[in-house]
C-alpha positions in Angstrom: 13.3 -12.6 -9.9 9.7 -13.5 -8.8 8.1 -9.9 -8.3 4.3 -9.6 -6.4 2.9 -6.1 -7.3 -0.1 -5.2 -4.8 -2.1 -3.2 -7.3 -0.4 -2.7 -10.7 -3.1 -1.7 -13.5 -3.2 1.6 -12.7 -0.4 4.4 -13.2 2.4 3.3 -11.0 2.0 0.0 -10.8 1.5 -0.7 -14.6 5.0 1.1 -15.0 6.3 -0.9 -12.8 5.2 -4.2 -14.2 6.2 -2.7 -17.7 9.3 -2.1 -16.7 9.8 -5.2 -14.3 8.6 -7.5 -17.6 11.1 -5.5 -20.1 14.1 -7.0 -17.6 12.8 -10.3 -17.8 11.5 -10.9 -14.2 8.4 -13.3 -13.3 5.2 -11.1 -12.2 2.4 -11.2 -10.1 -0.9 -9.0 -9.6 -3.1 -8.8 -6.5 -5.3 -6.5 -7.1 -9.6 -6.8 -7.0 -9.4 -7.3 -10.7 -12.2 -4.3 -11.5 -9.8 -1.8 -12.8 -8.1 -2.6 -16.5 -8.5 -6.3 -15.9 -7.6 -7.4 -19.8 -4.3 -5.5 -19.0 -1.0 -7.5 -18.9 -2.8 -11.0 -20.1 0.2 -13.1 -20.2 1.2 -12.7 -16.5 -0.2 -14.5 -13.2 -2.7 -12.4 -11.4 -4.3 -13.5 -8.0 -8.1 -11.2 -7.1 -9.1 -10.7 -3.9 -9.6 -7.8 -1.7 -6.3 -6.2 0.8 -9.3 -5.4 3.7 -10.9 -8.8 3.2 -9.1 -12.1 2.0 -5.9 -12.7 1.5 -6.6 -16.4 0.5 -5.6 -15.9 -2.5 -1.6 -15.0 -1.6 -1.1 -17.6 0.7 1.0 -20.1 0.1 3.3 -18.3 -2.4 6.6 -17.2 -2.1 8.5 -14.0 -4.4 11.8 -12.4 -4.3 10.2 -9.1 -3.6 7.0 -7.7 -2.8 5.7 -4.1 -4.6 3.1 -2.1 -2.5 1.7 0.5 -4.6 -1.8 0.1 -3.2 -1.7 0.8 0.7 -3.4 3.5 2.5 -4.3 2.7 5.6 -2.4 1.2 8.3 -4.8 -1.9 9.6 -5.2 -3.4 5.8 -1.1 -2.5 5.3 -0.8 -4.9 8.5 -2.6 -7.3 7.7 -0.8 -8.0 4.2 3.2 -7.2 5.7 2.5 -9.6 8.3 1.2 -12.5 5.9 3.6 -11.9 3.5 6.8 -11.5 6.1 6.6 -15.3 5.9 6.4 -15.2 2.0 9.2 -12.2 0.9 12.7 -11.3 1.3 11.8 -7.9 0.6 9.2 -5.6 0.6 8.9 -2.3 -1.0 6.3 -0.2 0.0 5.0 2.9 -1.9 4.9 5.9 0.5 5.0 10.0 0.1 6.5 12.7 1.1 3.5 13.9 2.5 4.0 12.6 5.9 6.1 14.6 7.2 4.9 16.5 9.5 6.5 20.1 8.6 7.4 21.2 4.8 7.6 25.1 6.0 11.6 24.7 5.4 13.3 23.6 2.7 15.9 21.1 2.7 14.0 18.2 4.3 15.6 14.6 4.4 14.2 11.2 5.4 15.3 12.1 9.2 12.7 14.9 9.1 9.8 13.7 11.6 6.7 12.6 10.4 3.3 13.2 11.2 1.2 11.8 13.4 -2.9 11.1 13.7 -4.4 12.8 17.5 -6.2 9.6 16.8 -5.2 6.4 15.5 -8.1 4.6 15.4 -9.1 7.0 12.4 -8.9 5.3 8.6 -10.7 7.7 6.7 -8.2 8.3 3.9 -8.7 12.4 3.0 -6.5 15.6 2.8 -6.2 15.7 6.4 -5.4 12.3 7.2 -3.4 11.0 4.3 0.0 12.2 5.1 0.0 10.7 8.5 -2.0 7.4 7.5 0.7 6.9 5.1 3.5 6.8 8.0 1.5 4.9 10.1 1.2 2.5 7.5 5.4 3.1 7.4 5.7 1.9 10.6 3.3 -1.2 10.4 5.9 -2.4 7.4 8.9 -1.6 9.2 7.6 -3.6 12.0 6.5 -6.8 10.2 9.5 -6.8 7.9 12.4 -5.3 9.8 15.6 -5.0 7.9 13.6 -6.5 5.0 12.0 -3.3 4.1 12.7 -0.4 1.5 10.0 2.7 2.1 9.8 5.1 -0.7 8.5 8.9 -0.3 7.8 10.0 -3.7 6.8 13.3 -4.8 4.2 14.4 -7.0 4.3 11.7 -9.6 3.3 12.4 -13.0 3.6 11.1 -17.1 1.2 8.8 -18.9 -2.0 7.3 -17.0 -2.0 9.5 -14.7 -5.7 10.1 -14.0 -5.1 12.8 -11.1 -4.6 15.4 -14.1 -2.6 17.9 -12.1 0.5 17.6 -14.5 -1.6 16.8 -17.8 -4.1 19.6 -17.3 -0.7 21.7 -18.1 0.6 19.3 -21.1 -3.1 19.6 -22.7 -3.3 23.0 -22.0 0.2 23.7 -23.4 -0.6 21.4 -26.0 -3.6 23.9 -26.9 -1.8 26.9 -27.5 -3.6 30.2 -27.4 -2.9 32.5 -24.0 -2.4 30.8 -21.0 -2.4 31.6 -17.3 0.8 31.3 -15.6 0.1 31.2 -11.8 2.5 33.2 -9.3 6.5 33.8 -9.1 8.2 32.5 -12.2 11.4 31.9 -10.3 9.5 29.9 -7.8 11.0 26.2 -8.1 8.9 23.0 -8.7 9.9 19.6 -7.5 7.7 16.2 -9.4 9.2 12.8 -10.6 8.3 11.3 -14.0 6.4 7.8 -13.2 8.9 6.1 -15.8 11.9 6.9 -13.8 10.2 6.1 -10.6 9.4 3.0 -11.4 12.8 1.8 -13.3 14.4 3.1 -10.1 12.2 1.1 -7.9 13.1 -1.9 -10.0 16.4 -1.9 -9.8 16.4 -1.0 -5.9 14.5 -4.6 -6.1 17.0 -6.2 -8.1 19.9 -5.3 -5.6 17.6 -5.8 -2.5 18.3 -2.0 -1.1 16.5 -1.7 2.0 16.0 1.9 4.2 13.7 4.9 3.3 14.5 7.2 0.4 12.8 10.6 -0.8 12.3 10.1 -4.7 11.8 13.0 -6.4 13.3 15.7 -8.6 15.2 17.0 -10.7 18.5 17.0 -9.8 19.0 20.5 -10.7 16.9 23.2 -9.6 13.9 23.8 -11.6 11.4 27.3 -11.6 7.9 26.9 -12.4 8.8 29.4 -15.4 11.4 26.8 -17.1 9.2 23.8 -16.7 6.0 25.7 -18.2 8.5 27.5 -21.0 9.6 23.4 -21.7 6.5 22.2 -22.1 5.6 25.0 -25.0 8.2 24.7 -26.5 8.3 20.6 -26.5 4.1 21.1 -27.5 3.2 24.3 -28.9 5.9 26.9 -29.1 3.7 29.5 -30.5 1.4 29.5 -27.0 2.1 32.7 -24.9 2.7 32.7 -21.3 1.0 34.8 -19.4 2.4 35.2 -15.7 -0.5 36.3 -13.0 0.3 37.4 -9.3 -0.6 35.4 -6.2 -2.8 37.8 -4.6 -4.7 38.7 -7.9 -5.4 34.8 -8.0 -6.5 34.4 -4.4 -8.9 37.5 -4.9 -10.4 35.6 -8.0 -10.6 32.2 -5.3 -8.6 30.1 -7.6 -7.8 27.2 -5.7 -3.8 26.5 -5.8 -3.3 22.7 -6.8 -6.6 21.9 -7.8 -7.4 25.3 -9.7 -3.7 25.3 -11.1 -2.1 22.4 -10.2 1.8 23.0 -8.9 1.1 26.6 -8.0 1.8 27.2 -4.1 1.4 31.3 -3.4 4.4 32.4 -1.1 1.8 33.2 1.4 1.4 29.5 2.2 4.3 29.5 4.4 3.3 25.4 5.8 4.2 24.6 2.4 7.5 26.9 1.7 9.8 23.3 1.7 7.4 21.5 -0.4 8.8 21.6 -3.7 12.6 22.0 -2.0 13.2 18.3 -0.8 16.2 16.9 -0.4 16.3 13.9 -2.6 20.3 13.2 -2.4 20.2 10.3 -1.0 18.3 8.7 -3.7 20.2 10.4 -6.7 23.1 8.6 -5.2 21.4 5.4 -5.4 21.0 6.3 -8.9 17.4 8.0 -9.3 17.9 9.7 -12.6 15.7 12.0 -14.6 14.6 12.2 -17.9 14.4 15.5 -19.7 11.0 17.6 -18.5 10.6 18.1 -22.9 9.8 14.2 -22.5 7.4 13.7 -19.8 5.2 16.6 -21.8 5.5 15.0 -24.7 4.5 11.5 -23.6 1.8 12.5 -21.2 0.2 14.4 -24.2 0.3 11.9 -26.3 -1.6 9.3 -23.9 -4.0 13.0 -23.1 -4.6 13.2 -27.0 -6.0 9.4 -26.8 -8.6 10.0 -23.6 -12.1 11.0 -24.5 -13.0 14.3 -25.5 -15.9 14.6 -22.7 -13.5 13.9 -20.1 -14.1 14.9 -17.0 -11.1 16.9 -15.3 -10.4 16.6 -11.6 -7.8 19.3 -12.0 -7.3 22.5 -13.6 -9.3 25.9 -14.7 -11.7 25.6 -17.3 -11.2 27.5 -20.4 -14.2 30.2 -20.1 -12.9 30.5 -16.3 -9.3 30.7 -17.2 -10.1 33.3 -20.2 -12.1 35.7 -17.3 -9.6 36.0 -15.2 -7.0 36.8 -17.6 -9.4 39.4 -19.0 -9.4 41.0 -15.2 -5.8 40.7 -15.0 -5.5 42.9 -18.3 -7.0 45.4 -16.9 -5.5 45.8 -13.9 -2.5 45.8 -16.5 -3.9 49.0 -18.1 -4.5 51.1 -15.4 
């Protein structure tokens, strides 16, 4: 098949060419060519910019069409509508942040989505990405018809991912020493390795499914307490766990997510369904997962190859991290 990626030199959309190239399709990158430009030298890539020209696509005609890359709805238009012409299908990249209500769990693709009080807005932040991302749903849906697949992934995580919320635990597992443990261990956690994503998406491609699908897992139930006890064992299994209440946290202002990324207190009721989606109808298009042991393993492997001096976007710093275990000691002890 003749595949265009929008994107694909980042995280997802380099799995996806990997993986699109391993089953011998023909590839093609748009993308503004600034980010990992030597990557993938042997394929066709096509530069230009998805708010600006689109010179650059014209003319051309694939099997399927990849958007990893779309944010806002007005740039998403403008490249569904050109490319209606162009494509048999198109597969755009969404999340399950736009619905509009994750208080409950059990939420399924029916679930209603959110909406911006104004549209006219395209300023792509906390606020406003959830509801950009379903308007930029709609402006697929309406170029493309029956034509189009829409998938809502999860938190997506494994090698490249520059976000750091799931490598800030494989390097800090990988570490060892005492580590912080935020909240109820029994508390379950919901993510979806970027491997499995994208050989998924690639075979939705190859049998031309079309609809909207959450994508993310596992299958089975999963606690905050089994993933972090996988990844020790799978990276340093003589680390300790140390597990630290929700309200001690919040009194110390960590910041759940971006202080200690995957911790949710139970006090944030809006976000009680968040890691409880209802991902069935993808499993039974065959979304499969691969061990949680694996994803560590392989995201701190790429982790152990980045620059010491990095610069972490997520996660508690070790001075930080060692205070606030020292508090919690003593709260212990009286």
């Amino acid at each position: 098949m003749r595949i265009l990626i929008l994107g694909g030199t980042v995280f997802l959309g380099r799995a996806l060419v990997d993986v699109a190239l391993e089953q011998g399709h023909e590839i093609t990158l748009f993308n503004r060519g600034r980010t990992n430009p030597n990557l993938f030298p042997g394929i066709e890539k096509r530069y230009g910019t998805r708010d600006g020209d689109l010179v650059e696509l014209e003319g051309g005609h694939w099997d399927a069409v990849l958007d990893t890359s779309g944010y806002v709805p007005a740039v998403v238009r403008k490249s569904a509508h050109l490319l209606a012409r162009q494509t048999d299908h198109y597969v755009f990249i969404s999340t399950l942040s736009v619905y509009a209500d994750v208080s409950e769990p059990d939420i399924d693709e029916n679930a209603p989505v959110a909406r911006l009080a104004d549209e006219s807005v395209s300023e792509v932040n906390g606020d406003t990405y959830g509801p950009l991302k379903a308007a930029c749903e709609r402006e697929v849906i309406e170029s493309m018809l029956d034509r189009a697949l829409i998938v809502r992934p999860g938190l997506i995580v494994g090698p490249y991912d520059q976000s750091d919320r799931f490598t800030y635990w494989a390097h800090r597992l990988a570490r060892g020493g005492e580590i912080l443990a935020p909240g109820r261990p029994d508390r379950e956690i919901q993510y979806i390795d970027v491997r499995d994503l994208a050989e998924w998406l690639v075979r939705m491609v190859e049998n031309q499914v079309t609809g909207v699908f959450n994508a993310v897992g596992p299958a089975v139930p999963l606690t905050m307490k089994q993933l972090l006890e996988a990844g020790r064992k799978a990276l340093n299994k003589h680390s300790v766990l140390t597990w630290v209440e929700d309200e001690f946290l919040l009194k110390k202002h960590v910041d759940p997510w971006i202080d200690l990324p995957l911790w949710l207190p139970d006090s944030d009721h809006e976000s009680n369904g968040l890691f409880r989606i209802n991902a069935r109808k993808a499993w039974n298009a065959g979304l499969v997962f691969r061990p949680v042991e694996e994803t560590f393993k392989a995201t701190s492997d790429w982790d152990a190859g980045r620059p010491g001096n990095h610069d972490w976007k997520a996660g508690l710093s070790i001075d930080r991290e060692n205070d606030i275990l020292r508090s919690w000691h003593l709260t212990q002890q009286t």
